[in-house]
SELOFI-964373 format. One record per residue (C-alpha): x, y, z. Coordinates in steps of 0.25 Angstrom, whole numbers, plus 2048, in hexadecimal, padded with zeros to 3 digits. Layout:
N
+-----+-----+-----+
!   u !   v !   w !
+-----+-----+-----+
!   X !   Y !   Z !
...
+-----+-----+-----+
% end
This chain:
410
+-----+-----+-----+
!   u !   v !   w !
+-----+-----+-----+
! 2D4 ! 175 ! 1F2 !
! 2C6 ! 16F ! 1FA !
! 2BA ! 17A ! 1FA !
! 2C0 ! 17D ! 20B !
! 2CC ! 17F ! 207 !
! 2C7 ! 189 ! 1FC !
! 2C0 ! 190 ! 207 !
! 2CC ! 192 ! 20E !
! 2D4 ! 197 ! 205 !
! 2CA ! 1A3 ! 200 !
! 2CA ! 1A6 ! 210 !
! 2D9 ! 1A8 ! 211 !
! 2D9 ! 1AF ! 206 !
! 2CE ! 1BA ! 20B !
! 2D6 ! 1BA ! 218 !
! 2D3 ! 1C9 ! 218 !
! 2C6 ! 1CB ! 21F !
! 2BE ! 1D8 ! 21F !
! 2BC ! 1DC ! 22D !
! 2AC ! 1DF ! 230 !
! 2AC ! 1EE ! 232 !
! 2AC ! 1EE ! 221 !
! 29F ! 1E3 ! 222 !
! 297 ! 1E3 ! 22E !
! 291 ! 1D5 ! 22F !
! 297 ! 1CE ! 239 !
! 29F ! 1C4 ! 231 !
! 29B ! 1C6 ! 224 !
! 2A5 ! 1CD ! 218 !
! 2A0 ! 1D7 ! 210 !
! 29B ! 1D4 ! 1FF !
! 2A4 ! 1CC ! 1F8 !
! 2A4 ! 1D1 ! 1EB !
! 2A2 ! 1E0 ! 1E6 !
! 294 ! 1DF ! 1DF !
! 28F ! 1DD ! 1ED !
! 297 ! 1E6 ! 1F5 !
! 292 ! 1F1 ! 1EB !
! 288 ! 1F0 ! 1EE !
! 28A ! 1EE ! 1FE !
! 287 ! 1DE ! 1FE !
! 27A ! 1DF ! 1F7 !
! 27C ! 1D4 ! 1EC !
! 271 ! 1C9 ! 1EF !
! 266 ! 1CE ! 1E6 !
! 26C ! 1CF ! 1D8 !
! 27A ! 1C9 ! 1DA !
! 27C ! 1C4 ! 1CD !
! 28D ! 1BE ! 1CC !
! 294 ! 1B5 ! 1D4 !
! 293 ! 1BB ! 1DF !
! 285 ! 1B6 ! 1E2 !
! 28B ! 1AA ! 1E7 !
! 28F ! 1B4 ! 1F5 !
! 282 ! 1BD ! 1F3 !
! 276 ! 1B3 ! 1EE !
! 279 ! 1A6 ! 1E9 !
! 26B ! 1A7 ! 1E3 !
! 271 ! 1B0 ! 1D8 !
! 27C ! 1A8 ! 1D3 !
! 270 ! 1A4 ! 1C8 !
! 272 ! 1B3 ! 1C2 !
! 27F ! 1B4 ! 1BF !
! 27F ! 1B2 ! 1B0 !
! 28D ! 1AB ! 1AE !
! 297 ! 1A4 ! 1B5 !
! 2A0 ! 1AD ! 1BF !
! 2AB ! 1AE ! 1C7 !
! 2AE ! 1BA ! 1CF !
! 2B8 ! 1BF ! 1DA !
! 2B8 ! 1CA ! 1E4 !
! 2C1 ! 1D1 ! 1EE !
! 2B9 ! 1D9 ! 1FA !
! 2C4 ! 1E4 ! 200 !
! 2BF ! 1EB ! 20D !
! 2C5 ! 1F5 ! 217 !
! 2C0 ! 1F5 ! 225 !
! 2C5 ! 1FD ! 230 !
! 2C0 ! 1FD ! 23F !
! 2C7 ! 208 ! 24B !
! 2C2 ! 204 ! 258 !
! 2C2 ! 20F ! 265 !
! 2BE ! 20B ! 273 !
! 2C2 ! 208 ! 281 !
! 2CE ! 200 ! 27D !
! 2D3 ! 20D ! 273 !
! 2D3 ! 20F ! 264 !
! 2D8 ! 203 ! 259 !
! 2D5 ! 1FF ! 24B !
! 2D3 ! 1F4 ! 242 !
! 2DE ! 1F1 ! 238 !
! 2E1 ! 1EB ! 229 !
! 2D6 ! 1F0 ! 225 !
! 2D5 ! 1E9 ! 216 !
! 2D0 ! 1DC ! 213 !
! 2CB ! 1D5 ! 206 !
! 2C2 ! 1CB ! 203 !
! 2C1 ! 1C3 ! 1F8 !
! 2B6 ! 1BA ! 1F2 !
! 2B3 ! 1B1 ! 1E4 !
! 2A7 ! 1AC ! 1DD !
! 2A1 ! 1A3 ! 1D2 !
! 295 ! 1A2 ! 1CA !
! 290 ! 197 ! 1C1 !
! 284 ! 198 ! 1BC !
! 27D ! 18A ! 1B7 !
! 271 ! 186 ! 1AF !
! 26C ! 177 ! 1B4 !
! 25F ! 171 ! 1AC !
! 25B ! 180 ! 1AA !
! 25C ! 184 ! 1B7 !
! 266 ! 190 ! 1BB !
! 271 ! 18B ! 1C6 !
! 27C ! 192 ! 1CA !
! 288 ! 190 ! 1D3 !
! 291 ! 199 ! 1D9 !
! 2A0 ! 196 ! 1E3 !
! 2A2 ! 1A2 ! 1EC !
! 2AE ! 1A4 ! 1F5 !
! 2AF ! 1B1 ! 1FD !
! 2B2 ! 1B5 ! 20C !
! 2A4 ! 1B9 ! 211 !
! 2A7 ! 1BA ! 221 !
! 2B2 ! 1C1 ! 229 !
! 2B7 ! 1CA ! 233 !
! 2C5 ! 1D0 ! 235 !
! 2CA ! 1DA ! 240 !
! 2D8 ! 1DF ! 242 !
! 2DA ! 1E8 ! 24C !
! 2E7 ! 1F0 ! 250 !
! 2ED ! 1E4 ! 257 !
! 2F5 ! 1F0 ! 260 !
! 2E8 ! 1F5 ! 263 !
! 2DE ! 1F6 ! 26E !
! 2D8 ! 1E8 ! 26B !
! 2E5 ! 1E0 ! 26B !
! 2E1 ! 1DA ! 277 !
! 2D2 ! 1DB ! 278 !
! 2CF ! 1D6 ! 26B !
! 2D6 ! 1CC ! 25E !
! 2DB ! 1D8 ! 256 !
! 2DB ! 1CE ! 24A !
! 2CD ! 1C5 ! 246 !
! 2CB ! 1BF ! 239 !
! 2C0 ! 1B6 ! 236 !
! 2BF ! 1B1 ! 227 !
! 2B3 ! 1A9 ! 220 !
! 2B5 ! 1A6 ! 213 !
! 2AA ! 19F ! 20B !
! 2A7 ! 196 ! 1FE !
! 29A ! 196 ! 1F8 !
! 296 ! 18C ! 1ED !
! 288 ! 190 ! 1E9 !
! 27C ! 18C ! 1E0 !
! 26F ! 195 ! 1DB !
! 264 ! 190 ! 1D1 !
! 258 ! 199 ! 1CB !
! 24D ! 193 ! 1CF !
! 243 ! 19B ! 1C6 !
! 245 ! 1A7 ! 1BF !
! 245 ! 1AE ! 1CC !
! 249 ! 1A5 ! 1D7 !
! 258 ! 1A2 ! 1D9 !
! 25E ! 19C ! 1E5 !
! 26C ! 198 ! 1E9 !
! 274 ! 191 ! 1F3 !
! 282 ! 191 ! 1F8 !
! 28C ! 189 ! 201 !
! 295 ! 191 ! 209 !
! 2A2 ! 18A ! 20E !
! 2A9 ! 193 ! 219 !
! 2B8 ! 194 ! 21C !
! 2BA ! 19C ! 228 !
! 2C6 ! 1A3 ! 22F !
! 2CA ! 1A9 ! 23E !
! 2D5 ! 1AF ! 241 !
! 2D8 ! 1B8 ! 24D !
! 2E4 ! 1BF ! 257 !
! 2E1 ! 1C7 ! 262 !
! 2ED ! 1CC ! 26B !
! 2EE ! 1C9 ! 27B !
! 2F0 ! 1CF ! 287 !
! 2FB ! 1C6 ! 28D !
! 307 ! 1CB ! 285 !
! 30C ! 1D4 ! 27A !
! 30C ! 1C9 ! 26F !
! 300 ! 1C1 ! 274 !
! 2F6 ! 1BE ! 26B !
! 2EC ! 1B4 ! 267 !
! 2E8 ! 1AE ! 25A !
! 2DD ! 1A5 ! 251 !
! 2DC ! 1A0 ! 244 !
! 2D0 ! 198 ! 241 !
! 2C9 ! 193 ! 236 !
! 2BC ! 18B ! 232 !
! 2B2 ! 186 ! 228 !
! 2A2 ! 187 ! 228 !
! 297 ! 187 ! 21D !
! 28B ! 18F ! 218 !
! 280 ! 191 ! 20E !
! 279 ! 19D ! 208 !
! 26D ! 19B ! 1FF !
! 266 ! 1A8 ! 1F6 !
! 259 ! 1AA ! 1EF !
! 257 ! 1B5 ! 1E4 !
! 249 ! 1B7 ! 1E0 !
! 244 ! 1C1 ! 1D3 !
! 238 ! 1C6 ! 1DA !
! 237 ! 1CE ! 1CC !
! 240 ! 1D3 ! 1C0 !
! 247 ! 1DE ! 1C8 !
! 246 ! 1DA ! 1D5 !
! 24C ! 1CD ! 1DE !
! 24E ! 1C9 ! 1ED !
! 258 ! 1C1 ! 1F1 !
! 25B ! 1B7 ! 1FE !
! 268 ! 1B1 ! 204 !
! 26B ! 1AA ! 20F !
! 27A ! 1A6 ! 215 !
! 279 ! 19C ! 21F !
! 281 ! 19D ! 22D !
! 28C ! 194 ! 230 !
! 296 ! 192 ! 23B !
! 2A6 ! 193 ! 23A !
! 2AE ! 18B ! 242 !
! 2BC ! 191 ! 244 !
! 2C8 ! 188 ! 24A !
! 2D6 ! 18B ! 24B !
! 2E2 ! 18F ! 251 !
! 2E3 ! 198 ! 25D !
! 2F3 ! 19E ! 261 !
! 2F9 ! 1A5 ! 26D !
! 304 ! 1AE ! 26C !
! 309 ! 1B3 ! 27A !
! 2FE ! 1AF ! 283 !
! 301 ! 1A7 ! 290 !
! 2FB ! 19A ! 294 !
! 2F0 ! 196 ! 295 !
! 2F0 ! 19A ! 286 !
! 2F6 ! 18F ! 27C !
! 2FC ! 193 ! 270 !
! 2F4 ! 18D ! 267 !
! 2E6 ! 188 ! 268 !
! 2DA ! 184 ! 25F !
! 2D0 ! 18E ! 25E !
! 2C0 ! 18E ! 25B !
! 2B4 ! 196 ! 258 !
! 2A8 ! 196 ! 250 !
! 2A1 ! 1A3 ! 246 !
! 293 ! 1A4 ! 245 !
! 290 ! 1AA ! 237 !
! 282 ! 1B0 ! 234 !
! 277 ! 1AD ! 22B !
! 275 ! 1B5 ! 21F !
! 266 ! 1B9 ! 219 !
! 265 ! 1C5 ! 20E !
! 25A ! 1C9 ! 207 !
! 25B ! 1D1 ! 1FA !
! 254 ! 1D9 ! 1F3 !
! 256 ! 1E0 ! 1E5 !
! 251 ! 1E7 ! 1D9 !
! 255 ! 1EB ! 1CC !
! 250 ! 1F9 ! 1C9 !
! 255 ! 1FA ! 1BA !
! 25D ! 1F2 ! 1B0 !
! 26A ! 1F7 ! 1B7 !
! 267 ! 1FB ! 1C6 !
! 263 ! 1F1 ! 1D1 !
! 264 ! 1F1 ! 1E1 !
! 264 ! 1E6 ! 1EC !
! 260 ! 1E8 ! 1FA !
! 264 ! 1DC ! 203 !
! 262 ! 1DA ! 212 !
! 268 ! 1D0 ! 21C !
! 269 ! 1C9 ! 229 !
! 275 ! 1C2 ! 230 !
! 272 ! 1BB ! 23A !
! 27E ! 1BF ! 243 !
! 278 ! 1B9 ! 24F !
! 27F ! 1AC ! 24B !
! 28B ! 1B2 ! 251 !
! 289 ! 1B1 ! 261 !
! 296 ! 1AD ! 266 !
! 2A5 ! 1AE ! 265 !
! 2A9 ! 1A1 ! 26B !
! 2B9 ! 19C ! 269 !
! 2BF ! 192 ! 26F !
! 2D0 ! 190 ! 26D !
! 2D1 ! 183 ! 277 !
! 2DD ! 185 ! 27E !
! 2DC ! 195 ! 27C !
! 2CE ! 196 ! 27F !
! 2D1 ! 19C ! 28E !
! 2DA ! 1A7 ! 287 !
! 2CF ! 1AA ! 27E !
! 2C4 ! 1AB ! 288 !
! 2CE ! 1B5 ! 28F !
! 2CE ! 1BE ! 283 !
! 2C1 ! 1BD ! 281 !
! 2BF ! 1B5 ! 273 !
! 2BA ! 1A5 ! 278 !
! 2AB ! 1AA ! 27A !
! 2A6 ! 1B6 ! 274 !
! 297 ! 1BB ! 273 !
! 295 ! 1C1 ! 263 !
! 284 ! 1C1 ! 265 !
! 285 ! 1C8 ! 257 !
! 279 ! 1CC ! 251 !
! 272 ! 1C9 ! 244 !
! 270 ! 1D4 ! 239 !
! 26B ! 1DA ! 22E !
! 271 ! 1E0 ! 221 !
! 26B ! 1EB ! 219 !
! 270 ! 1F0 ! 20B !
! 26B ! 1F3 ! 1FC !
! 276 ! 1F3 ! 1EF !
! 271 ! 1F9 ! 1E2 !
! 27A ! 1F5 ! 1D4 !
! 277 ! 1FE ! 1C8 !
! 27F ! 1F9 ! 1BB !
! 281 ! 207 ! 1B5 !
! 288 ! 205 ! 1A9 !
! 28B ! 1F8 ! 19F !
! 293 ! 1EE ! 1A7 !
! 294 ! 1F7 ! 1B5 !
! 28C ! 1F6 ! 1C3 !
! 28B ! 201 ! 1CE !
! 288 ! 1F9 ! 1DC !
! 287 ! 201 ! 1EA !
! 281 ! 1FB ! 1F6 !
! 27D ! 1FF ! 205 !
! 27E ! 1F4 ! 211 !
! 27B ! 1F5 ! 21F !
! 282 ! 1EC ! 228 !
! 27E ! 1E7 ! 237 !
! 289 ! 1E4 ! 242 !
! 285 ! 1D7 ! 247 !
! 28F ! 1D8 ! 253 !
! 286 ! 1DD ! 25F !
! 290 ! 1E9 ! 268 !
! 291 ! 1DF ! 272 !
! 299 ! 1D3 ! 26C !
! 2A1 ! 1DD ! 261 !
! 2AF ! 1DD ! 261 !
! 2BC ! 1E2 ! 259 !
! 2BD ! 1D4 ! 252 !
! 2AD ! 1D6 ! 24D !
! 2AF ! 1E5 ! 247 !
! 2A0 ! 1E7 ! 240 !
! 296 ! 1F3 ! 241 !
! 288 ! 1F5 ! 239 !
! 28C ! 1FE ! 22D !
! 287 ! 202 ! 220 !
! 28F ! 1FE ! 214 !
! 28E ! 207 ! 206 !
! 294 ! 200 ! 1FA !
! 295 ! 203 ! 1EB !
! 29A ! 1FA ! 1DF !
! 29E ! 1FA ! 1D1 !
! 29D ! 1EF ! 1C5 !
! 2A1 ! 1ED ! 1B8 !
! 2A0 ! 1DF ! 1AF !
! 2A3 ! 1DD ! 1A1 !
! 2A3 ! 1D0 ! 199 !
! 2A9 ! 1C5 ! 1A3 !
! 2AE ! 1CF ! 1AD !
! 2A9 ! 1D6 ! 1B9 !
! 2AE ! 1E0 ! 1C3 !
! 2A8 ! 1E4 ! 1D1 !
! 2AE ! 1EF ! 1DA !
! 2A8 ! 1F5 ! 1E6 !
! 2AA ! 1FD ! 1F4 !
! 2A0 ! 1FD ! 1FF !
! 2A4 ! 206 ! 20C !
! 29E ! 203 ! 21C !
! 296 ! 20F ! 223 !
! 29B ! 20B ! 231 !
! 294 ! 20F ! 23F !
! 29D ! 210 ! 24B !
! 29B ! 206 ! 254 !
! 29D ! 209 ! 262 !
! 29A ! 1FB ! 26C !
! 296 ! 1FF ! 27A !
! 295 ! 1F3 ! 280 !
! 29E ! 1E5 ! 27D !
! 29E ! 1D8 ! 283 !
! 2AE ! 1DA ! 283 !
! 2B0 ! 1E7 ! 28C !
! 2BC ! 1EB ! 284 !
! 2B3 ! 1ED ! 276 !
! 2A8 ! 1F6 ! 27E !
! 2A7 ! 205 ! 27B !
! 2AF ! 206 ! 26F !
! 2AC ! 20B ! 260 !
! 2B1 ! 205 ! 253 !
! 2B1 ! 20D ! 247 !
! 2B0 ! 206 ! 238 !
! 2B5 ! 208 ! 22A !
! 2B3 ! 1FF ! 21F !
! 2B5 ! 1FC ! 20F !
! 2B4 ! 1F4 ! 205 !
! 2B6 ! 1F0 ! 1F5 !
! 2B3 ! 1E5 ! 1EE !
! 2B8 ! 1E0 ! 1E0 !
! 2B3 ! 1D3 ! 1D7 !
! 2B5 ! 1CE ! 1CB !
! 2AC ! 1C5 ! 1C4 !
! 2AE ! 1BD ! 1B7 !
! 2A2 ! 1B6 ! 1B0 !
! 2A5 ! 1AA ! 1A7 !
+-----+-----+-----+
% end
């Protein structure tokens, strides 16, 4: 099977995204594995398995063997929407992610190298809403957009307290959609798109002393260009019933800065800040060909998004208490980039705070990660909507999540 067609594969098989109200970042999906949701997404500093190669390339040099490791990231998100239009909720609210890594650590003419394969899902969005509610006809009631990513990576020590490391990311994207219309009973349109796009992320780790580092990464932009099929169900002409359809993501630049101590032998804590550069995302623009009039109708060939860039707060302390056991707990504070004129029932995401604890144990060759982290949701109330039917309406949020991974050193 070729690396794309790899790619494909592990986004079918993570077809159930977690929609935003669990992880408010616009696109992004929240911590693949359980060492970084326990402690709330904080892993860039002392990230020190396989998982580096999502967190800090930089820091597949400390991992002392080779690994492998796989994870499964279950969340629960629920949304109730009450306004002019009446009362309905989202539905199915489960989903799971999954995600896999490799370490392989090297030693080339007394330098230390190391390489590292990724392959996780680290943007989304789904929405289901009642599809005999009140948006059936004034929004889809089903969006899913799917990016699934591999990541071959390399880091080197430069000196003793200097490594870097750098990583290609090869993206598979999907776009599916159905939202119901106004003509007859059984009317209804649908898309399903897909598309490919590439990246990079680099990180520096630097040992400013013997307890202390800070730590930089960077995950470049990159455009996602979606094509597919377009159906009609029910829906008189000028509509066709079937057309190609087009439309193109803007997906943010990442930076975050790290910072973190180790306080005694067992207990250290990491502080990380970040900016997403949201702003990328200024326009939804689709053009479906023979179907673009009927799209234009319901108001999804050409719409302004203007979304914001934003910043992320959060600190996660780790204390290994006993022999071959690790406490984790985090804090996170997440900004909405969605600015309350362009939001929308399809783009469900409100500033919060997440809280988050997690548990390890390893022995020998094995090791086993657990954690839970809940969202401290604000209502969000919009006033005033470039769509006239989503003004003066509140949406109230709930959110959960648990990871698992297991990682084997050989």
């Amino acid at each position: 099977m070729t690396r794309l067609g790899i790619l494909r594969g592990s986004a079918w098989a993570a077809a159930g995204m977690l929609a935003q109200t669990v992880w408010s970042d616009g696109f992004r999906n929240p911590p693949d594995t359980a060492a970084a949701l326990g402690k709330a997404g904080k892993d860039t500093v002392w990230v020190d398995d396989a998982s580096a190669v999502f967190y800090n390339p930089a820091n597949l040099v400390d991992v002392p063997s080779r690994e492998v490791q796989f994870s499964a990231l279950a969340g629960y998100s629920h949304a109730d929407y009450s306004g002019v239009l009446g009362n309905t909720e989202t539905e199915r609210p489960w989903s799971v992610l999954p995600a896999f890594a490799v370490a392989w650590p090297l030693t080339v003419k007394e330098q230390d190298l190391a390489l590292g394969l990724g392959m996780h899902v680290p943007f989304g969005r789904q929405t289901r809403w009642d599809s005999r509610g009140v948006f059936r006809y004034a929004a889809p009631v089903y969006s899913q957009m799917m990016v699934a990513d591999i990541s071959p990576a390399l880091a080197w020590r430069v000196s003793d307290s200097v490594s870097v490391g750098a990583g290609l990311d090869m993206y598979y994207g999907r776009l599916k959609f159905r939202q119901l219309a106004p003509f007859r009973p059984d009317s209804r349109v649908t898309a399903d798109t897909d598309g490919y796009a590439f990246g990079g992320n680099l990180g520096i780790t630097w040992q400013v002393t013997a307890n202390q580092r800070l730590a930089l990464t960077y995950r470049s932009p990159f455009d996602l260009d979606f094509s597919g099929d377009m159906e009609t169900t029910g829906i008189p002409r000028p509509a066709v019933a079937s057309s190609d359809v087009e439309t193109t993501f803007k997906f943010p630049t990442i930076v975050t800065l790290g910072y973190g101590i180790q306080i005694t032998e067992t207990v250290r804590v990491e502080a990380d800040v970040e900016w997403l550069q949201g702003s990328r995302y200024k326009t939804m623009a689709i053009d479906a060909g023979a179907n673009r009039a009927l799209l234009g109708m319901m108001g999804l060939s050409n719409t302004p998004q203007n979304w914001d860039d934003t910043w992320t707060f959060g600190i996660g302390p780790e204390w290994c208490f006993a022999r071959d056991w690790t406490l984790r707990a985090g804090y996170l504070y997440l900004q909405s980039p969605i600015p309350d004129t362009t939001f929308a029932p399809t783009s469900l995401d409100v500033d919060q705070s997440l809280v988050s604890v997690g548990l390890g144990y390893q022995r020998g060759r094995h090791a086993v990660d657990i954690a839970y982290a809940v969202g401290i949701f604000d209502k969000r109330t919009v006033h005033s909507n470039q769509n006239p039917l989503y003004q003066q309406c509140t949406y109230e949020f709930e959110g959960h999540l648990a990871a698992l991974t297991y990682t084997y050193s050989f």
